[in-house]
MARFILO-263099 format. One record per residue (C-alpha): x, y, z; residue in three letters. Coordinates in steps of 0.05 Angstrom, whole numbers, padded with zeros to 5 digits, always signed. Example, Ala and Ser with C-alpha at 12.3 -4.5 7.8 and 13.67 -1.06 7.14 Angstrom:
BEGIN
+00246-00090+00156ALA
+00273-00021+00143SER
This chain:
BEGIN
-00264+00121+00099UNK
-00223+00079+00157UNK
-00199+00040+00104UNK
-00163+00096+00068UNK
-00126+00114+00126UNK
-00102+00047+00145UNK
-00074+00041+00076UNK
-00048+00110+00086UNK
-00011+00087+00151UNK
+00014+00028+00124UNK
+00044+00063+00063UNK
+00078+00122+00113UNK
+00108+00057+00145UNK
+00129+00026+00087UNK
+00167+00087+00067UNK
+00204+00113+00134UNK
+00222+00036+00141UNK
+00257+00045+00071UNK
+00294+00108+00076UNK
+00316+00075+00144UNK
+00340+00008+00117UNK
+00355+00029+00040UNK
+00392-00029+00004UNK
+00363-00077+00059UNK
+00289-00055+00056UNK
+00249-00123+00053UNK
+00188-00116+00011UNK
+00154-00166+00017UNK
+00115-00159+00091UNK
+00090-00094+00060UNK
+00060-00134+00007UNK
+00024-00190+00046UNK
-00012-00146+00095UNK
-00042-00100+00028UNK
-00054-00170-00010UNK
-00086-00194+00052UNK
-00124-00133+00072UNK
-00153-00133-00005UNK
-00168-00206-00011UNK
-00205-00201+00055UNK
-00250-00135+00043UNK
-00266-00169-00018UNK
-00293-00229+00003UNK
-00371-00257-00023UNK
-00402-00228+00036UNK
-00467-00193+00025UNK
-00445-00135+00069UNK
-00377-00125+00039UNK
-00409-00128-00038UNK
-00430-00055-00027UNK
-00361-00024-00018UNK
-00335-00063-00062UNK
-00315-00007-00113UNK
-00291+00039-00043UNK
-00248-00009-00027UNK
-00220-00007-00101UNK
-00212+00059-00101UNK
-00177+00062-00046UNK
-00129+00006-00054UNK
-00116+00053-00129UNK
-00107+00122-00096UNK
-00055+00091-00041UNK
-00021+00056-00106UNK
-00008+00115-00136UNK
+00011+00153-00073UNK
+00074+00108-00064UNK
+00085+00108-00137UNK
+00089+00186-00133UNK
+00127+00190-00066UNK
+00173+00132-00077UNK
+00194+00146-00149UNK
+00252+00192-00136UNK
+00280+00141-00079UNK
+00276+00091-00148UNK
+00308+00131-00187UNK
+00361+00141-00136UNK
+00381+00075-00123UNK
+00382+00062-00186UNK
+00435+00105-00204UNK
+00481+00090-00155UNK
């Protein structure tokens, strides 16, 4: 699915751009273009109703694929 690797490029971006900027990493561009990409793929459009549970899914799998890859960088900063 196209969708899966948008969210998959967007997540690679997300991460290089915070082992770039570390203490400075801004978070919060990240998380309007995921909230706007889910709020638009689930709008009440006929055509969009049928991959509604895709688009779930893969909003969930790229979740857990930053939780996974970005929990040692958490755990880092958080000791120091």
């Amino acid at each position: 699915m196209v969708l899966l690797q948008v969210l998959g490029i967007v997540a690679g971006v997300l991460l290089q751009d915070h082992d770039v900027r570390h203490t400075d990493f801004q978070q919060l561009p990240y998380h309007r273009i995921f909230i706007m990409l889910f709020i638009e793929l689930n709008a009440p459009e006929q055509v969009l109703e049928s991959i509604n549970f895709e688009v779930l899914q893969s909003f969930w799998y790229s979740h857990q694929v930053l939780l996974l890859l970005s929990s040692p960088r958490i755990t880092e900063m958080l000791r120091k």
